[in-house]
PyMOL CGO cylinders between C-alpha atoms (Angstrom):
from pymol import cmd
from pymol.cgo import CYLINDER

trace = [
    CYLINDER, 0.00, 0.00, 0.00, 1.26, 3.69, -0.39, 0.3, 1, 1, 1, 1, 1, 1,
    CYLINDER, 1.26, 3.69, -0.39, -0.04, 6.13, 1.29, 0.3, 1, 1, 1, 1, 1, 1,
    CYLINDER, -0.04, 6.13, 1.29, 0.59, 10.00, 0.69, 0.3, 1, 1, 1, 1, 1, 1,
    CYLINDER, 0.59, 10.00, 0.69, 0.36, 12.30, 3.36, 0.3, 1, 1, 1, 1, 1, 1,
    CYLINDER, 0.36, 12.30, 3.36, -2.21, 15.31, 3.32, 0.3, 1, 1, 1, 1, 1, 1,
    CYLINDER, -2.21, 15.31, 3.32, 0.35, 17.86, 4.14, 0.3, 1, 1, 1, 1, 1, 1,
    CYLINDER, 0.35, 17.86, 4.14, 2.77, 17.52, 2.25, 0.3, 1, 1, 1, 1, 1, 1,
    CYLINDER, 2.77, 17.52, 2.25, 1.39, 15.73, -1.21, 0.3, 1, 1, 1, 1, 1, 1,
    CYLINDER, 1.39, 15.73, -1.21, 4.63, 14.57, -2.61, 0.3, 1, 1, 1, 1, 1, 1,
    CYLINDER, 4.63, 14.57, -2.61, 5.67, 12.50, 0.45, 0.3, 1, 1, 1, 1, 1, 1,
    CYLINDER, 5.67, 12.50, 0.45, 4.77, 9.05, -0.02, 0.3, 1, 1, 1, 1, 1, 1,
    CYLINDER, 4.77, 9.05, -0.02, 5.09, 6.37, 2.58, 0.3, 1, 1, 1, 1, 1, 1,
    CYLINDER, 5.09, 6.37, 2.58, 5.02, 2.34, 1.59, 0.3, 1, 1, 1, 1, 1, 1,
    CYLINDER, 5.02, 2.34, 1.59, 3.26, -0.53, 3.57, 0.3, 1, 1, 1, 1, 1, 1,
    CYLINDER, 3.26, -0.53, 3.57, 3.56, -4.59, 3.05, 0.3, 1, 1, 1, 1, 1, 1,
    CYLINDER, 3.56, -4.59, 3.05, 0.05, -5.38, 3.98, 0.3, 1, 1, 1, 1, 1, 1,
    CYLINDER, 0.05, -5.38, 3.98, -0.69, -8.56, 5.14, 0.3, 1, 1, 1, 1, 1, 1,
    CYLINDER, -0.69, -8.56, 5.14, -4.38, -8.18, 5.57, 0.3, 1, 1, 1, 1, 1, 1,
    CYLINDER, -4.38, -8.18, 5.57, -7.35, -10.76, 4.60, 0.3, 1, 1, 1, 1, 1, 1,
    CYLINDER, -7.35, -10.76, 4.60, -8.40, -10.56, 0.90, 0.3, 1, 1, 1, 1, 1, 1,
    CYLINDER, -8.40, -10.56, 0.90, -11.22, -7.77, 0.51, 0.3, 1, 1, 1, 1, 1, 1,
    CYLINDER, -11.22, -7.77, 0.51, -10.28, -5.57, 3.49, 0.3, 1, 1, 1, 1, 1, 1,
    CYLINDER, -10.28, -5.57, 3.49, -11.37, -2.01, 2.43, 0.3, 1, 1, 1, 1, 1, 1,
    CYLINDER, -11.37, -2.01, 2.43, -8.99, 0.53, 1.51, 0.3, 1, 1, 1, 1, 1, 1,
    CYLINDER, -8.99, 0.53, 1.51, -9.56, 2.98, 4.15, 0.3, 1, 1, 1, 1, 1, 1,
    CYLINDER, -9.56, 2.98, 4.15, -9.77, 0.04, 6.93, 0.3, 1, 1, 1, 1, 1, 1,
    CYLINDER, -9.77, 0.04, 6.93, -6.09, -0.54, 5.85, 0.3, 1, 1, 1, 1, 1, 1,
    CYLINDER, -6.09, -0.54, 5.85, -4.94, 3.72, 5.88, 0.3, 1, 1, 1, 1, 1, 1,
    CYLINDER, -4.94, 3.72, 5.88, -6.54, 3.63, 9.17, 0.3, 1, 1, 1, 1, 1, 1,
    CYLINDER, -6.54, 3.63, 9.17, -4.69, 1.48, 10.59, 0.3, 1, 1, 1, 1, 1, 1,
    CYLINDER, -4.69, 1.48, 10.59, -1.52, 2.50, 8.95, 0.3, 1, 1, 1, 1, 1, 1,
    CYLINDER, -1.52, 2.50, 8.95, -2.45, 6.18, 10.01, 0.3, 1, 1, 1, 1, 1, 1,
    CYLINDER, -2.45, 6.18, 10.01, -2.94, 4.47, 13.40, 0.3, 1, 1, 1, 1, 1, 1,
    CYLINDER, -2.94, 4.47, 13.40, 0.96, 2.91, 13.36, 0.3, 1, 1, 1, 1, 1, 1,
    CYLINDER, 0.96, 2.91, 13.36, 1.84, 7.10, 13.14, 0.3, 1, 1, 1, 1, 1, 1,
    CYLINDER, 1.84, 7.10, 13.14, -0.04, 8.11, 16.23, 0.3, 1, 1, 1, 1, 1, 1,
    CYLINDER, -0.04, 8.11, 16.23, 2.24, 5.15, 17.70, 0.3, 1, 1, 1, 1, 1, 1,
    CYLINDER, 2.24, 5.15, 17.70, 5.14, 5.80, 16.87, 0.3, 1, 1, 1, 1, 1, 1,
    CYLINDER, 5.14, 5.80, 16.87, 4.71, 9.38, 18.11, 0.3, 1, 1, 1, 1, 1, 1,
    CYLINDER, 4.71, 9.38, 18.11, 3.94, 8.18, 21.73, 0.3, 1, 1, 1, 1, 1, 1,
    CYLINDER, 3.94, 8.18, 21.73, 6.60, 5.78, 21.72, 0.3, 1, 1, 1, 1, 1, 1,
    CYLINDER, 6.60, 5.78, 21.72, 9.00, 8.89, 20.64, 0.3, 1, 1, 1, 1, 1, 1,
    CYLINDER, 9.00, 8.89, 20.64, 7.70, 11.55, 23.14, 0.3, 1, 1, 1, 1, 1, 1,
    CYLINDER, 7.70, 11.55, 23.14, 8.05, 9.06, 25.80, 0.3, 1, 1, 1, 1, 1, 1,
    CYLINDER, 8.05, 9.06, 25.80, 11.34, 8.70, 25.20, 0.3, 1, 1, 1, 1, 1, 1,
    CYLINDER, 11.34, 8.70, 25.20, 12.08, 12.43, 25.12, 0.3, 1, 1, 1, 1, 1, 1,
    CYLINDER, 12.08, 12.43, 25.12, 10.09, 12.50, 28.37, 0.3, 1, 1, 1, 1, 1, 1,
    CYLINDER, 10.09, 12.50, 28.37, 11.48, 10.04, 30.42, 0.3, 1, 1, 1, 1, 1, 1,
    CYLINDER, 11.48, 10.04, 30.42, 15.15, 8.98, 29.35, 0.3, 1, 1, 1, 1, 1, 1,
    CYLINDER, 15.15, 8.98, 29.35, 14.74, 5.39, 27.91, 0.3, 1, 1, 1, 1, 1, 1,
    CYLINDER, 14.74, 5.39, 27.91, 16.76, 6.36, 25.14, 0.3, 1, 1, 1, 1, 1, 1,
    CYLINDER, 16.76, 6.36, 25.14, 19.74, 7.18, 27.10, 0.3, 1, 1, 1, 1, 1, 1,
    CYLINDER, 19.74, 7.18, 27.10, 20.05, 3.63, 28.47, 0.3, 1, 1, 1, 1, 1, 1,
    CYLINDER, 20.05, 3.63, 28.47, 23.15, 2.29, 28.07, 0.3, 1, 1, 1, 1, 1, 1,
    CYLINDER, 23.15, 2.29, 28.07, 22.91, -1.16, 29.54, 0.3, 1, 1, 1, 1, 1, 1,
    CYLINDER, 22.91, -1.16, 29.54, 24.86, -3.69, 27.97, 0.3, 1, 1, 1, 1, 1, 1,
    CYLINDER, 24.86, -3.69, 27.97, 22.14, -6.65, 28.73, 0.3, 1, 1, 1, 1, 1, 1,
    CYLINDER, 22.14, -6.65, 28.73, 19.13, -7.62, 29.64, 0.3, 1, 1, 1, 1, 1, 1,
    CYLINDER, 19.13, -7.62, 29.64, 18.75, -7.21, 32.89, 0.3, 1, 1, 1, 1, 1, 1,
    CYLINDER, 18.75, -7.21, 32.89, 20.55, -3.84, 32.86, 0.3, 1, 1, 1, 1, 1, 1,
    CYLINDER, 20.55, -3.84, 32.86, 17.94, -2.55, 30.29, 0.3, 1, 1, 1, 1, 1, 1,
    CYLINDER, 17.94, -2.55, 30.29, 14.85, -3.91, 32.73, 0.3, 1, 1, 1, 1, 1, 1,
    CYLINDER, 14.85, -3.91, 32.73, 16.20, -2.50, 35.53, 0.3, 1, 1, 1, 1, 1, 1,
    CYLINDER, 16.20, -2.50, 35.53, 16.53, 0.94, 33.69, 0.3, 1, 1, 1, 1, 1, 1,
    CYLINDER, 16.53, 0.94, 33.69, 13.11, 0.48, 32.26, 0.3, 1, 1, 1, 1, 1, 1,
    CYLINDER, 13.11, 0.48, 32.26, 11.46, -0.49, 35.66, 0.3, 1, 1, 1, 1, 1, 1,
    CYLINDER, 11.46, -0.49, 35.66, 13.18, 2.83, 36.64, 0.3, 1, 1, 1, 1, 1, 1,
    CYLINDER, 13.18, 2.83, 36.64, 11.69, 4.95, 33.97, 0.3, 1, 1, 1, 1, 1, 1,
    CYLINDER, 11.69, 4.95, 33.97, 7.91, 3.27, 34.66, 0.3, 1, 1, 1, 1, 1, 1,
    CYLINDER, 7.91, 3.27, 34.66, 8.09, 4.25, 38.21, 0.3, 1, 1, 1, 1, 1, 1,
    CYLINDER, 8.09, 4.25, 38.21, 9.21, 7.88, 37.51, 0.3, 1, 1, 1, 1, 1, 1,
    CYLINDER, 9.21, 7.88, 37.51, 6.34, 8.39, 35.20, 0.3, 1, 1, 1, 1, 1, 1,
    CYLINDER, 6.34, 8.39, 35.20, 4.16, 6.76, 37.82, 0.3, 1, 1, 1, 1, 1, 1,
    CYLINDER, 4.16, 6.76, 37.82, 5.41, 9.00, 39.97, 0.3, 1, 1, 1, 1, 1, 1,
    CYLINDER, 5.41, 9.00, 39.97, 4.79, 12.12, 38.04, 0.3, 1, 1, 1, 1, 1, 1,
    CYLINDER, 4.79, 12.12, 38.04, 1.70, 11.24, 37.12, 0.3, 1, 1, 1, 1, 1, 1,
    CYLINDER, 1.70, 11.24, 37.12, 0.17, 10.65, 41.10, 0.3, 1, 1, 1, 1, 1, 1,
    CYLINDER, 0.17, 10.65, 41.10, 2.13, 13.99, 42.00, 0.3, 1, 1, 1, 1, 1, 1,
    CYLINDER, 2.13, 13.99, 42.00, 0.25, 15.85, 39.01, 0.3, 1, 1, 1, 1, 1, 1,
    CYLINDER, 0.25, 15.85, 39.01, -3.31, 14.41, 40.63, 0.3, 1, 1, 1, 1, 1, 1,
    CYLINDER, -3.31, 14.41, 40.63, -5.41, 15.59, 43.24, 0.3, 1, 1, 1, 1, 1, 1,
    CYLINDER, -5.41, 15.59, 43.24, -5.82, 13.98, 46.25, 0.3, 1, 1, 1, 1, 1, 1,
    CYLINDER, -5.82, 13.98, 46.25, -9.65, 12.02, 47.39, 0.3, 1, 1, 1, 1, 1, 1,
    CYLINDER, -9.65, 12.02, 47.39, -10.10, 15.36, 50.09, 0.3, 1, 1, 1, 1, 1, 1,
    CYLINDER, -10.10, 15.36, 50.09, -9.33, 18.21, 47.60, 0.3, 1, 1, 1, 1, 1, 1,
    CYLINDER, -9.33, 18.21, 47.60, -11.46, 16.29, 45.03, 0.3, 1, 1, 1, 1, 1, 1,
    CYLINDER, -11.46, 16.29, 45.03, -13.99, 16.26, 47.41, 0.3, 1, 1, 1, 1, 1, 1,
    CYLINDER, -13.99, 16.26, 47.41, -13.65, 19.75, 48.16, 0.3, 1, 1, 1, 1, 1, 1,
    CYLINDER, -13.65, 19.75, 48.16, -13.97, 21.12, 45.02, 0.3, 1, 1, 1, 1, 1, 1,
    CYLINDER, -13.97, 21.12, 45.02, -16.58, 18.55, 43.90, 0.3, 1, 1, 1, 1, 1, 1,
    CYLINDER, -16.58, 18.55, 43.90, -18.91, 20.47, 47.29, 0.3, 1, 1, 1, 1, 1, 1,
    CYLINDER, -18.91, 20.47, 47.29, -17.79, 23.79, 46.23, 0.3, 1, 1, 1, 1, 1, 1,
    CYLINDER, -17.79, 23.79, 46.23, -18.91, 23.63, 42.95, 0.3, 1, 1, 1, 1, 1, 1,
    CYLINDER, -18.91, 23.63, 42.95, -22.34, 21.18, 42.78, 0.3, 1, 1, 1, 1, 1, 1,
    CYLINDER, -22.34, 21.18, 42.78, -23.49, 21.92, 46.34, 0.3, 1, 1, 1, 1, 1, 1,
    CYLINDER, -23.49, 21.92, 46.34, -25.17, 24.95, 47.41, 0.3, 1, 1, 1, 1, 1, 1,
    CYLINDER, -25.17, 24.95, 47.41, -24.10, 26.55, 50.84, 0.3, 1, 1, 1, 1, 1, 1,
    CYLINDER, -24.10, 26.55, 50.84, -26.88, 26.23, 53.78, 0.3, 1, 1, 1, 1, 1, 1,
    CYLINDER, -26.88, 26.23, 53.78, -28.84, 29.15, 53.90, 0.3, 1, 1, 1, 1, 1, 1,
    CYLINDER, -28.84, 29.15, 53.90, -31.49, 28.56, 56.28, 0.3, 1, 1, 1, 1, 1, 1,
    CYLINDER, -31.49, 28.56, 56.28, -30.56, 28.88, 59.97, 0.3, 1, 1, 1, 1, 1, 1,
    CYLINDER, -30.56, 28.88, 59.97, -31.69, 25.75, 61.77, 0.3, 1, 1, 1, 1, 1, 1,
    CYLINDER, -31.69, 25.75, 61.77, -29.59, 23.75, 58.71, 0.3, 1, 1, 1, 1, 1, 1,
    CYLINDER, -29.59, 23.75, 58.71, -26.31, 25.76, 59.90, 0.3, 1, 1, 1, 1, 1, 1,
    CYLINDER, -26.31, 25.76, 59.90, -27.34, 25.38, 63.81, 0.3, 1, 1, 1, 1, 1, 1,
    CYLINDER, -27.34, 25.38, 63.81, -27.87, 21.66, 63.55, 0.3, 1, 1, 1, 1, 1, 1,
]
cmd.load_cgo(trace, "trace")
């Protein structure tokens, strides 16, 4: 399959399909546009958290590092969340009304 790209018309990009006889056409760019949105992850995850300056000479150097790089992101992620209270907090603040009548406040 070739596949040319919408913004820039004379870049082409090839694909050995291996697909069931009568797939549609745009099933097949959808997935290969789907292989794109991939690869794109894969690279700003890289850029994010370091996996591409591993240097580990085998296996287990390489899962250590990558066990490493999962935890940080775990890590950043949790730190980047609210916590159950402020959630709870904001979730009163902004749905529930404050108490006006008097024997509501007293009681």
């Amino acid at each position: 399959m070739i596949r040319r790209s919408r913004k820039e018309p004379e870049k082409l990009a090839y694909y050995l399909v291996f697909a069931p006889e009568g797939t549609a056409l745009a099933e097949l760019a959808g997935a290969a546009g789907l292989g794109c949105a991939v690869e794109e992850c894969f690279a700003r995850a890289k850029d994010d958290l370091g996996p591409d300056h591993c240097e580990a000479r085998s296996w287990h150097g390489w899962h250590r590092h990558m066990g490493l790089v999962g935890r940080s992101r775990l890590t950043i992620m949790t730190a980047l969340l609210p916590s159950v209270p402020e959630i709870r907090y904001l979730l009163a603040r902004l749905l529930l009304r404050p108490p006006t009548s008097a024997s509501f406040i007293i009681a």
